[in-house]
N, CA, C and O atoms as a CHARMM CRD file, in Angstrom:
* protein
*
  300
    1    1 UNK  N     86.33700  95.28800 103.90400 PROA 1      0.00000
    2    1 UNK  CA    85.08500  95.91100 104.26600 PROA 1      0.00000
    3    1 UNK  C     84.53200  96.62400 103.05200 PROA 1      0.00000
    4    1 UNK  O     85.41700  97.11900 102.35400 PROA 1      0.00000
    5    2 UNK  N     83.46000  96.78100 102.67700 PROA 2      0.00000
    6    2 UNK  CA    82.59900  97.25000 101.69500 PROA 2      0.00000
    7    2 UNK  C     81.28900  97.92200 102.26100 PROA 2      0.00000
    8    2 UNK  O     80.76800  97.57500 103.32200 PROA 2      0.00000
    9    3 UNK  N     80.70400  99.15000 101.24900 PROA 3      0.00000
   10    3 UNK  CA    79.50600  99.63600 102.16000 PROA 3      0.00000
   11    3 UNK  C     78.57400  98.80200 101.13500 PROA 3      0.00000
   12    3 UNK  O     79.12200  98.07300 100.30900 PROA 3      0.00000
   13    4 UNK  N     77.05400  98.91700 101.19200 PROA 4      0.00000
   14    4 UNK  CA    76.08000  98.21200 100.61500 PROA 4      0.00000
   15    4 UNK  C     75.76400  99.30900 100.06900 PROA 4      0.00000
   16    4 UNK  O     76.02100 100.34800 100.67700 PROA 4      0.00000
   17    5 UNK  N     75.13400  99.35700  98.79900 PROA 5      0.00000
   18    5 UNK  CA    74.52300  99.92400  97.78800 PROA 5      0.00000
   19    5 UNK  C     74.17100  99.97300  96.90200 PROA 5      0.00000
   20    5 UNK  O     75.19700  99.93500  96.22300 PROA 5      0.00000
   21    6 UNK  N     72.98000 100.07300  95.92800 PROA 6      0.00000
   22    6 UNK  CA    72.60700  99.67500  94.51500 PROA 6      0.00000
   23    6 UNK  C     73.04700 100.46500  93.32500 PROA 6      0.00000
   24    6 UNK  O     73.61300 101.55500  93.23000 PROA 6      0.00000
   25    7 UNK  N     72.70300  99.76100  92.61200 PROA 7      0.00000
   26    7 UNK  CA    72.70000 100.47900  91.01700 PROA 7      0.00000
   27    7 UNK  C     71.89300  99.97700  90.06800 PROA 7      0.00000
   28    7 UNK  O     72.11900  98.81800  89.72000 PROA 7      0.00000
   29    8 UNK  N     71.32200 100.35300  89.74200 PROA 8      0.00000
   30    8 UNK  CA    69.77700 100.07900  89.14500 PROA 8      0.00000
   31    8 UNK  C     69.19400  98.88800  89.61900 PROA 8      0.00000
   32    8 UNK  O     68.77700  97.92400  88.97700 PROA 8      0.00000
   33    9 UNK  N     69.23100  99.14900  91.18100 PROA 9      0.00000
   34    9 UNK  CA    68.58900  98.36700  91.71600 PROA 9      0.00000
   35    9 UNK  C     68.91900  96.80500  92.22500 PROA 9      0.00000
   36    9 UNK  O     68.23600  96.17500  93.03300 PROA 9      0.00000
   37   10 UNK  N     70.13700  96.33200  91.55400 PROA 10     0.00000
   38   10 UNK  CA    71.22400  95.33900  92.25800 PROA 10     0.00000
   39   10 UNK  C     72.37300  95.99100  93.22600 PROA 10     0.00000
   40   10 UNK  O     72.83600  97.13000  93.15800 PROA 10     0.00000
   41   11 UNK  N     72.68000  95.01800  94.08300 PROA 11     0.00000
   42   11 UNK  CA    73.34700  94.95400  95.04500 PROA 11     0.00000
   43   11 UNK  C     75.23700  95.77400  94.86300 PROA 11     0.00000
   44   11 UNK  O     76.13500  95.01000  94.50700 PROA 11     0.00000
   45   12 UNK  N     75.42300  96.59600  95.01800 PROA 12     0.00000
   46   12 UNK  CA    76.92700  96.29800  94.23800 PROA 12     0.00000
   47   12 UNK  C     77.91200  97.07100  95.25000 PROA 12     0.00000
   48   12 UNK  O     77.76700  98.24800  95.58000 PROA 12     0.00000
   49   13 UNK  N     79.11900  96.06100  95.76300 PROA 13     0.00000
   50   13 UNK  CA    80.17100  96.63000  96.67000 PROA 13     0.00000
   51   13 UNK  C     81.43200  97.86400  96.52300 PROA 13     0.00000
   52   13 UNK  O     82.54000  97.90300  95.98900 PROA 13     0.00000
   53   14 UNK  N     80.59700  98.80100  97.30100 PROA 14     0.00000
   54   14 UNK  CA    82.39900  99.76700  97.01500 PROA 14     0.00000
   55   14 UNK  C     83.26000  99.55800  98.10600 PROA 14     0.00000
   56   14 UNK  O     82.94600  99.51900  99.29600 PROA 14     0.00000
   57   15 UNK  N     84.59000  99.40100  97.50300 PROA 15     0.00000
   58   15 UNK  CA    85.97400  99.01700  97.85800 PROA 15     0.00000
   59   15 UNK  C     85.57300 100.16500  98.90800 PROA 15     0.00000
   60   15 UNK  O     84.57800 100.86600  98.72500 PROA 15     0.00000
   61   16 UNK  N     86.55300 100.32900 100.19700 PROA 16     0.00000
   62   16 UNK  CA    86.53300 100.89600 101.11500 PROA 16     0.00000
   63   16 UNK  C     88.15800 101.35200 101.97300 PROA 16     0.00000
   64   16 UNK  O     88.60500 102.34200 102.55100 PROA 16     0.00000
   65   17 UNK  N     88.60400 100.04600 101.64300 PROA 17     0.00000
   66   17 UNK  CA    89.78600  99.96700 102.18000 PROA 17     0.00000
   67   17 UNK  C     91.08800 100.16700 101.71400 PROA 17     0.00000
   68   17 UNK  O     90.93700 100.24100 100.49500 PROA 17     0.00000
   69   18 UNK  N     92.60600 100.33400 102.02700 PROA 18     0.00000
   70   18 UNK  CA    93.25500 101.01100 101.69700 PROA 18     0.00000
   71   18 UNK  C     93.90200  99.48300 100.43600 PROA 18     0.00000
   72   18 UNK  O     94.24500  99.59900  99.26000 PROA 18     0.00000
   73   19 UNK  N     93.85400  98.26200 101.26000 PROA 19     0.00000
   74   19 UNK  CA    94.05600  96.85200 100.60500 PROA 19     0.00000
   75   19 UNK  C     93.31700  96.61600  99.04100 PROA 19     0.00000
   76   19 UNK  O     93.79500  95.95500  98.12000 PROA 19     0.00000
   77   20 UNK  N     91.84800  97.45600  99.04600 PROA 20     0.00000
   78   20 UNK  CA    91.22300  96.85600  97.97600 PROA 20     0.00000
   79   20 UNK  C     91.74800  98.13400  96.83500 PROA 20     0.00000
   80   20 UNK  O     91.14800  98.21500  95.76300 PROA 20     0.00000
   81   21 UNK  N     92.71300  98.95400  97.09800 PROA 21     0.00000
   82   21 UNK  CA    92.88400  99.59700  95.83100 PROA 21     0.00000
   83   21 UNK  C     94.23100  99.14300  95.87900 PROA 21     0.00000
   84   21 UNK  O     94.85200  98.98400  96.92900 PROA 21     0.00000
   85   22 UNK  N     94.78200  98.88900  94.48200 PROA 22     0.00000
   86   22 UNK  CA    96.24700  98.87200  93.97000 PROA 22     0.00000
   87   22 UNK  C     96.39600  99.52000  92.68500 PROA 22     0.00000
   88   22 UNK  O     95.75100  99.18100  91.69400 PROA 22     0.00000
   89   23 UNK  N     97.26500 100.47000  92.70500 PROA 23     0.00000
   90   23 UNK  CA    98.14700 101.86800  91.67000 PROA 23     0.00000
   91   23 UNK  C     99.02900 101.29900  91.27900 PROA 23     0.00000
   92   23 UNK  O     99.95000 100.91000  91.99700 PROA 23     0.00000
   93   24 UNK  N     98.94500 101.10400  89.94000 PROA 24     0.00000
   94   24 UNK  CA   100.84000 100.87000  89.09500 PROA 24     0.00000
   95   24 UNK  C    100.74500 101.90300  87.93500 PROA 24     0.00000
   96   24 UNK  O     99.88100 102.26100  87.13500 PROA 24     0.00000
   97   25 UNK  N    101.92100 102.18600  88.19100 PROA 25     0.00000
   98   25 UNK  CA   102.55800 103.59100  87.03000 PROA 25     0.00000
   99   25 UNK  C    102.96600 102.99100  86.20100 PROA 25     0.00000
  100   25 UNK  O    103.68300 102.03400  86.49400 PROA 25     0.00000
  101   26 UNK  N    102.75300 103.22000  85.13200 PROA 26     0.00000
  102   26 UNK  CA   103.21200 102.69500  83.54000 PROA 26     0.00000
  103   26 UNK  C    104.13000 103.84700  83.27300 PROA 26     0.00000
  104   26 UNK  O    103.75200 104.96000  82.90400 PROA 26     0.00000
  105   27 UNK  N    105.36800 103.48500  83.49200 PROA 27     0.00000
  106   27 UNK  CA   105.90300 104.99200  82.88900 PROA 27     0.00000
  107   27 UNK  C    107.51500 104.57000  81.95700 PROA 27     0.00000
  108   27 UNK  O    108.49900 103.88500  82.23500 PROA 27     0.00000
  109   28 UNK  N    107.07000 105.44400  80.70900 PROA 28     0.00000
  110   28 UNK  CA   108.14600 104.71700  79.52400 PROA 28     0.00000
  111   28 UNK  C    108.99000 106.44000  79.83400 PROA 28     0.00000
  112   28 UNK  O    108.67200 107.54100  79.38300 PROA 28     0.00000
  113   29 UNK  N    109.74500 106.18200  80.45700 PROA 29     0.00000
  114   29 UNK  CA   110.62200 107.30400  80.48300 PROA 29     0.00000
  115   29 UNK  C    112.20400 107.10300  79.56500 PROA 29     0.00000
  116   29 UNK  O    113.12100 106.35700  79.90900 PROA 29     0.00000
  117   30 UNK  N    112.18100 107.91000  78.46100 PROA 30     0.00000
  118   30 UNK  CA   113.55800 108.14400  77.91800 PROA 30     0.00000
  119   30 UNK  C    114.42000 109.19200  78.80300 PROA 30     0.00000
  120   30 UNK  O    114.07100 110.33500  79.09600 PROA 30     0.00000
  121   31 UNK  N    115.65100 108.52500  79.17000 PROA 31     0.00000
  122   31 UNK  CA   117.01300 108.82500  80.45600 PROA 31     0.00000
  123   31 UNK  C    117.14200 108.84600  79.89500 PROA 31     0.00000
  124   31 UNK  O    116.45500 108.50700  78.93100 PROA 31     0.00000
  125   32 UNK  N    118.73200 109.50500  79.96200 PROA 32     0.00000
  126   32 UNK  CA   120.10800 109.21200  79.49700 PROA 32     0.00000
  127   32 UNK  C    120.72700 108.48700  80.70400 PROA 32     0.00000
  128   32 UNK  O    120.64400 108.45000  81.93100 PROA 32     0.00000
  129   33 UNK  N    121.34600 107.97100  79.75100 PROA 33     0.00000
  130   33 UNK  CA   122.69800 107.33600  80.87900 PROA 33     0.00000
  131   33 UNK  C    122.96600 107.88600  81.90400 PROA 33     0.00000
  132   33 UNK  O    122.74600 107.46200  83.03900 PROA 33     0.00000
  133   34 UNK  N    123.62900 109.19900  81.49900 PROA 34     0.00000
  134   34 UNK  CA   124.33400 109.86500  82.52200 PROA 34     0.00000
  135   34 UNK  C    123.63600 111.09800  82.61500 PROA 34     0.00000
  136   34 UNK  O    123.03100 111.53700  81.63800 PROA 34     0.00000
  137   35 UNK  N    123.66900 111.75000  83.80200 PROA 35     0.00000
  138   35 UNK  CA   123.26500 112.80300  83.67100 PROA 35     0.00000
  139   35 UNK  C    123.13200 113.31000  85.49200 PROA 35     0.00000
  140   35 UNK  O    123.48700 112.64800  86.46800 PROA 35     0.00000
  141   36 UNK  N    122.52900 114.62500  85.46600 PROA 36     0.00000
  142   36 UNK  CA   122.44200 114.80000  86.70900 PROA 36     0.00000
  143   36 UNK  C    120.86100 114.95500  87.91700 PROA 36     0.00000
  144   36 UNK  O    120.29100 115.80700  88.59900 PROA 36     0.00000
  145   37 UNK  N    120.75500 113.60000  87.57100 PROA 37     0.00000
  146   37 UNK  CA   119.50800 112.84500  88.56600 PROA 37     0.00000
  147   37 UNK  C    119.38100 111.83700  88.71700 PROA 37     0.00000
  148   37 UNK  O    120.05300 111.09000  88.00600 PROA 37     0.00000
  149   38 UNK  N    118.56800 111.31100  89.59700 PROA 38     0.00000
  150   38 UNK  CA   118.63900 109.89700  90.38000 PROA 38     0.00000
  151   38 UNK  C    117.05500 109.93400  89.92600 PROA 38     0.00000
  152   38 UNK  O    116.32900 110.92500  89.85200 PROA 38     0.00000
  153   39 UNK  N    116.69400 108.37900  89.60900 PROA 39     0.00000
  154   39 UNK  CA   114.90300 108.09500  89.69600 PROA 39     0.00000
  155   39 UNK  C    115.04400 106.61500  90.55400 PROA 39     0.00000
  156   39 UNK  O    115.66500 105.55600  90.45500 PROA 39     0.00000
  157   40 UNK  N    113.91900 107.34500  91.57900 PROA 40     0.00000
  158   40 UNK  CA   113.69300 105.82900  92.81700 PROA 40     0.00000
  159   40 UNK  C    112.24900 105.68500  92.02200 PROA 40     0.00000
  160   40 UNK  O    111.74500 106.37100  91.13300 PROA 40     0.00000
  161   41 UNK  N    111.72600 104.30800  92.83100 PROA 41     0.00000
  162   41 UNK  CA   110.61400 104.20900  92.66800 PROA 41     0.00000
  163   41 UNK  C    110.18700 104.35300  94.48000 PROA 41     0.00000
  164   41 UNK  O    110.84800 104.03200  95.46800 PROA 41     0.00000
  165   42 UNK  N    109.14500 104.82000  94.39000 PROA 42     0.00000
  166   42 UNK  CA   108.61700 104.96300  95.78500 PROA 42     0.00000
  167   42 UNK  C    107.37300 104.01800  95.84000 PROA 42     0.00000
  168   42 UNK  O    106.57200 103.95600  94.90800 PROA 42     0.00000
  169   43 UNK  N    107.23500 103.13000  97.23700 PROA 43     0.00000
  170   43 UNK  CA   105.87600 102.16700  97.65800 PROA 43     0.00000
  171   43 UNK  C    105.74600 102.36500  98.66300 PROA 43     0.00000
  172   43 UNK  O    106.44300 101.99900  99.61000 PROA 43     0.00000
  173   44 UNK  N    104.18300 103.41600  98.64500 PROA 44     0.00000
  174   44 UNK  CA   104.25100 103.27100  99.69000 PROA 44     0.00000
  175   44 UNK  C    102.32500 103.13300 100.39900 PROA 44     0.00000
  176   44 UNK  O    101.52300 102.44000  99.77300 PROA 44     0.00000
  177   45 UNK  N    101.99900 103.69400 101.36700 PROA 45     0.00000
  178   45 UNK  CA   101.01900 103.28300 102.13600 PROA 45     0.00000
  179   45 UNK  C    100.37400 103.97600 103.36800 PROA 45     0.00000
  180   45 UNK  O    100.98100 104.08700 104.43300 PROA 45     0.00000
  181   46 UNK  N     99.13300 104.42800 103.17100 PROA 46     0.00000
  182   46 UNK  CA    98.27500 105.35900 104.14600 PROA 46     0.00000
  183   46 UNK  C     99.33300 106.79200 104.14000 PROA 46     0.00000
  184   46 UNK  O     99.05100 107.60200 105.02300 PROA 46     0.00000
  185   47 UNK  N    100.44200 107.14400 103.28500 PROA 47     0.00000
  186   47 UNK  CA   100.45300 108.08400 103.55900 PROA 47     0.00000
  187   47 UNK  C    100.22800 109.16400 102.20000 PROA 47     0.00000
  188   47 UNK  O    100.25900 108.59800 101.10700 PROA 47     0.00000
  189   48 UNK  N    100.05400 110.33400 102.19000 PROA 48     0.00000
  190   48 UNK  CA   100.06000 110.84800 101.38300 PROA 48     0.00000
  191   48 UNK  C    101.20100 111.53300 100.61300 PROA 48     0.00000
  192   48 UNK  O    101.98200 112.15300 101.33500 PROA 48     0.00000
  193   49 UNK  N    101.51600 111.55000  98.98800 PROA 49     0.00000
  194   49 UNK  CA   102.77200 111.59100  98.49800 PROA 49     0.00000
  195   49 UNK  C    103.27500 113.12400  98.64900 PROA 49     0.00000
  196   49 UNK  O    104.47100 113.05100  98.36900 PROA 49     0.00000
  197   50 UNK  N    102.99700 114.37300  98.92600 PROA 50     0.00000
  198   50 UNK  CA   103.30300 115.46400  99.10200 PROA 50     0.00000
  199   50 UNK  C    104.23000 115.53600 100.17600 PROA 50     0.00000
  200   50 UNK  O    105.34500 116.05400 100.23200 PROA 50     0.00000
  201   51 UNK  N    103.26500 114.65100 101.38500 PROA 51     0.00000
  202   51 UNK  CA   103.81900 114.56900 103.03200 PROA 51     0.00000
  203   51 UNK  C    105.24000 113.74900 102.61900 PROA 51     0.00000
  204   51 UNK  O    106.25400 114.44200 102.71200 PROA 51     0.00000
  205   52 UNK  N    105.41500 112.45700 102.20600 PROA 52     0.00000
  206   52 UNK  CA   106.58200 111.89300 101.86200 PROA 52     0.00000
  207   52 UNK  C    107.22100 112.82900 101.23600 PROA 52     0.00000
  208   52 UNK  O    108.24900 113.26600 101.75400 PROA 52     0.00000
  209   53 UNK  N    106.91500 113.17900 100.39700 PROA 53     0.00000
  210   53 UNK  CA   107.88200 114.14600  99.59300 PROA 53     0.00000
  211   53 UNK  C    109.50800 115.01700 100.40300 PROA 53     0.00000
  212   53 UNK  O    110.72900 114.95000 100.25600 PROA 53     0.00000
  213   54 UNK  N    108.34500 115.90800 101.40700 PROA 54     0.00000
  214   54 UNK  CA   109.04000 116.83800 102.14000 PROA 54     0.00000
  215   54 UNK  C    109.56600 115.79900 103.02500 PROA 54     0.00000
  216   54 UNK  O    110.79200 115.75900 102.92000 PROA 54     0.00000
  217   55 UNK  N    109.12800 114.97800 103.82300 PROA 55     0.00000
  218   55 UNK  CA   110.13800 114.19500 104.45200 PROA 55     0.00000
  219   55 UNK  C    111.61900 113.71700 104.06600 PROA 55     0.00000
  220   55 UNK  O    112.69500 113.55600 104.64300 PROA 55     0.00000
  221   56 UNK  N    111.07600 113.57500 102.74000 PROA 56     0.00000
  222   56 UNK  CA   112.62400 112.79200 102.23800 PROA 56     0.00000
  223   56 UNK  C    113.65900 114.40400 102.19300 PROA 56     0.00000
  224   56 UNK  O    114.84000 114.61800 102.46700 PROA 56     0.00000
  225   57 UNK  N    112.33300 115.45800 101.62400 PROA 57     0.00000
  226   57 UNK  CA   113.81100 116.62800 101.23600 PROA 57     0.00000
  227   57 UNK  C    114.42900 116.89400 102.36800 PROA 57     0.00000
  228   57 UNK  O    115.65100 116.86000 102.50800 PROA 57     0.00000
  229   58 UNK  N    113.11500 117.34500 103.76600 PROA 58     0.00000
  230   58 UNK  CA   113.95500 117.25900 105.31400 PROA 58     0.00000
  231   58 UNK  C    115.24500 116.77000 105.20700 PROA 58     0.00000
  232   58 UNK  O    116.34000 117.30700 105.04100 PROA 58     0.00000
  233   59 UNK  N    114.70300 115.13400 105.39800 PROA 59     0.00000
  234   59 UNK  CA   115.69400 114.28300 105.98300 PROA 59     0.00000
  235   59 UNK  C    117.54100 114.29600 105.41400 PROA 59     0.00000
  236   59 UNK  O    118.62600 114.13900 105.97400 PROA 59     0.00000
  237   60 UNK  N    117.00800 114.61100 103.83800 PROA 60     0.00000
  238   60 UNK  CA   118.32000 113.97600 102.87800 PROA 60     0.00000
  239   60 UNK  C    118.72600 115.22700 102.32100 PROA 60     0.00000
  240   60 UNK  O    119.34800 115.32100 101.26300 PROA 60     0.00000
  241   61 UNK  N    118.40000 116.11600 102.98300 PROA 61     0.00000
  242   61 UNK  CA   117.88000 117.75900 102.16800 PROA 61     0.00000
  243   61 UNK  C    118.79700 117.89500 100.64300 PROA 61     0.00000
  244   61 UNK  O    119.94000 118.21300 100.31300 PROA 61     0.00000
  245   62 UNK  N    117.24300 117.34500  99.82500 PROA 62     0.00000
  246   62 UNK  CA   117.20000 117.57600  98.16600 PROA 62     0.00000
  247   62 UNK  C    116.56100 118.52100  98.44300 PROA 62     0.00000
  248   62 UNK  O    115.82700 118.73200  99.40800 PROA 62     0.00000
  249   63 UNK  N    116.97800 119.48200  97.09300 PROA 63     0.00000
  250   63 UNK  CA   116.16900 120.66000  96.80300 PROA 63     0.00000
  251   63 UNK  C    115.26300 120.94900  95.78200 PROA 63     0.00000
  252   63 UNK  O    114.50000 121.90600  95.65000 PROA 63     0.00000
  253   64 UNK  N    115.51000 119.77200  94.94000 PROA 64     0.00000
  254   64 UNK  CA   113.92900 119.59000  94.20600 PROA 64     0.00000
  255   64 UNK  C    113.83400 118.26000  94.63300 PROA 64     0.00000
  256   64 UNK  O    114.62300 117.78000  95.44600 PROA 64     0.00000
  257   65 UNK  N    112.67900 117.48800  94.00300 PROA 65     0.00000
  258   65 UNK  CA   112.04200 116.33400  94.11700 PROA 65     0.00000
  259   65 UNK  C    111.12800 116.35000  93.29400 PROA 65     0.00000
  260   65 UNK  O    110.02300 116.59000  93.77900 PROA 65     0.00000
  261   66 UNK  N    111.17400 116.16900  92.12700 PROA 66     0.00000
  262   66 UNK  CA   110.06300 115.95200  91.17600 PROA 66     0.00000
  263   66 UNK  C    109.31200 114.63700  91.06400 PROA 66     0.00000
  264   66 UNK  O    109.83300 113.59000  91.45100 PROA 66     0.00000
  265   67 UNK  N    108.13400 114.67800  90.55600 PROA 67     0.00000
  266   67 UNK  CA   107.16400 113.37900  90.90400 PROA 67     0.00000
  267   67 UNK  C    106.57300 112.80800  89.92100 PROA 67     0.00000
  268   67 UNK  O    106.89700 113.59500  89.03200 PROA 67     0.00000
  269   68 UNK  N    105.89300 111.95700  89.36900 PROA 68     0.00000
  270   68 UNK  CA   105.22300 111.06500  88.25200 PROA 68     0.00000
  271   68 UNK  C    103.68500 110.86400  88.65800 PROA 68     0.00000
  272   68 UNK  O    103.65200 111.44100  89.74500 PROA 68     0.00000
  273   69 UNK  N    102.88500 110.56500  88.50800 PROA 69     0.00000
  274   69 UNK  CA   101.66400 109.82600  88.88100 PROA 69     0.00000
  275   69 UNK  C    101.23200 110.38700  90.38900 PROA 69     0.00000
  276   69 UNK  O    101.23900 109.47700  91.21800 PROA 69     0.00000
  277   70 UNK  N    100.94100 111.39200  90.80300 PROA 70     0.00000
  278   70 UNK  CA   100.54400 111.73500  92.09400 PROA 70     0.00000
  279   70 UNK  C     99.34100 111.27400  92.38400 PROA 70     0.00000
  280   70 UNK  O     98.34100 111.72400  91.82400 PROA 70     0.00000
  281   71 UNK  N     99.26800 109.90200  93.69600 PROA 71     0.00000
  282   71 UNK  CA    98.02400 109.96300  94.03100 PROA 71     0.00000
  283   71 UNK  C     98.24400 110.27200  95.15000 PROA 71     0.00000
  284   71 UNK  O     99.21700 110.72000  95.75600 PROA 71     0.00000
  285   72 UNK  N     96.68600 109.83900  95.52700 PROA 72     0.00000
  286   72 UNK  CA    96.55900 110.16600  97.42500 PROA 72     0.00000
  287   72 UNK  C     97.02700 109.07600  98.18800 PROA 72     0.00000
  288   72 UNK  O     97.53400 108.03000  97.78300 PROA 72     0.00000
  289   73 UNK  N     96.75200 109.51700  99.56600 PROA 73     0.00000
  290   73 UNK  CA    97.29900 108.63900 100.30400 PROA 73     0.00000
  291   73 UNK  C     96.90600 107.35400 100.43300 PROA 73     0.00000
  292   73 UNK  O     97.57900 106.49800 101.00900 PROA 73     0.00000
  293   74 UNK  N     95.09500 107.03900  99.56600 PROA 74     0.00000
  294   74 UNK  CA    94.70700 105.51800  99.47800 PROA 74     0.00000
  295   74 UNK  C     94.81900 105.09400  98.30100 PROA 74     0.00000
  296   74 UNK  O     94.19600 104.10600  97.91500 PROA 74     0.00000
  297   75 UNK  N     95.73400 105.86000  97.45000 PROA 75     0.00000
  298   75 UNK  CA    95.99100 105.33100  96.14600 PROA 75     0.00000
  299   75 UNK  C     97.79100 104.40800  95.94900 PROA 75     0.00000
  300   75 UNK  O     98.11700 103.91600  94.86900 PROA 75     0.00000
């Protein structure tokens, strides 16, 4: 779905939907081997990453959770 609207006077479609946007993180992170943390990658959808966040600490209770690239929930 797209709404209708111009720009200098031609026709031109804005994305609307959660399908027509796609987010990839470019991220060159120097780890170490070892150490004391875990990195997931998270995919996810309509929800927003704050709300996930606390879910996971709830559920698995971590006490930090640090993050990369924060978008919203249609990003």
């Amino acid at each position: 779905m797209s709404t209708k609207i111009s720009f200098f006077g031609k026709p031109i479609k804005v994305k609307v939907k959660p399908e027509d946007f796609f987010v990839k993180e470019i991220v060159n992170l120097s780890l170490q081997e070892k150490g004391e943390y875990a990195v997931y990658l998270l995919e996810k959808k309509n929800f927003n990453t704050l709300d996930v966040i606390y879910i996971l600490q709830k559920k698995y209770k971590f006490d930090k959770i640090y993050r990369l690239g924060l978008k919203d929930r249609y990003s």
